[in-house]
Phi, psi and omega in degrees: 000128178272173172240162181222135141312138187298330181305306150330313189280306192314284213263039200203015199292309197326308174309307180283311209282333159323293192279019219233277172321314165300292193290322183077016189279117194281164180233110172267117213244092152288154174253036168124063156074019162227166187297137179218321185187149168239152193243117195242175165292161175277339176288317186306335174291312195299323204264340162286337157322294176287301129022252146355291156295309151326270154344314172294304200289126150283346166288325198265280205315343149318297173322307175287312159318311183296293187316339180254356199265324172315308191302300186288336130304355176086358173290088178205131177263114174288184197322285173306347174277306186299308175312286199300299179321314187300289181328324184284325203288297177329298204297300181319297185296317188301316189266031185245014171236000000 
């Protein structure tokens, strides 16, 4: 995470937020050498938000502990597996209409 002074971002706002939006690199903003406010993407917010809401529900965090103890048994379908599955699953519906 970078840091700024507010006097750098006032007169650099454009810039950091271009690059804030590109990079997704959040930017921390000082007042007189302390941390005040951060400045981030809206995907990035949208996606911490949610996160967040996730984690609150004890079913979808339950949900996610399974998935990684499944993980952590070698219980996963890859890339390749997944592509092949689709694929099988397309023909089958293409030769059922």
């Amino acid at each position: 995470m970078k840091t700024e002074s507010l006097a750098h971002v006032k007169a650099q706002l454009s810039a950091l937020v271009d690059e804030v939006v590109h990079t997704h690199e959040q930017v921390t903003v000082t007042r007189n050498g302390k941390p005040v406010v951060v400045i981030l993407a809206v995907e990035d917010l949208n996606s911490l938000q949610e996160t967040v809401e996730l984690l609150a529900d004890p079913q979808a965090r339950a949900r996610v502990e399974q998935g990684r103890r499944e993980i952590a048994r070698g219980h996963y379908t890859d890339r390749d597996e997944m592509a092949q599955l689709m694929e099988e699953r397309r023909r089958r519906e293409a030769a059922a209409e």
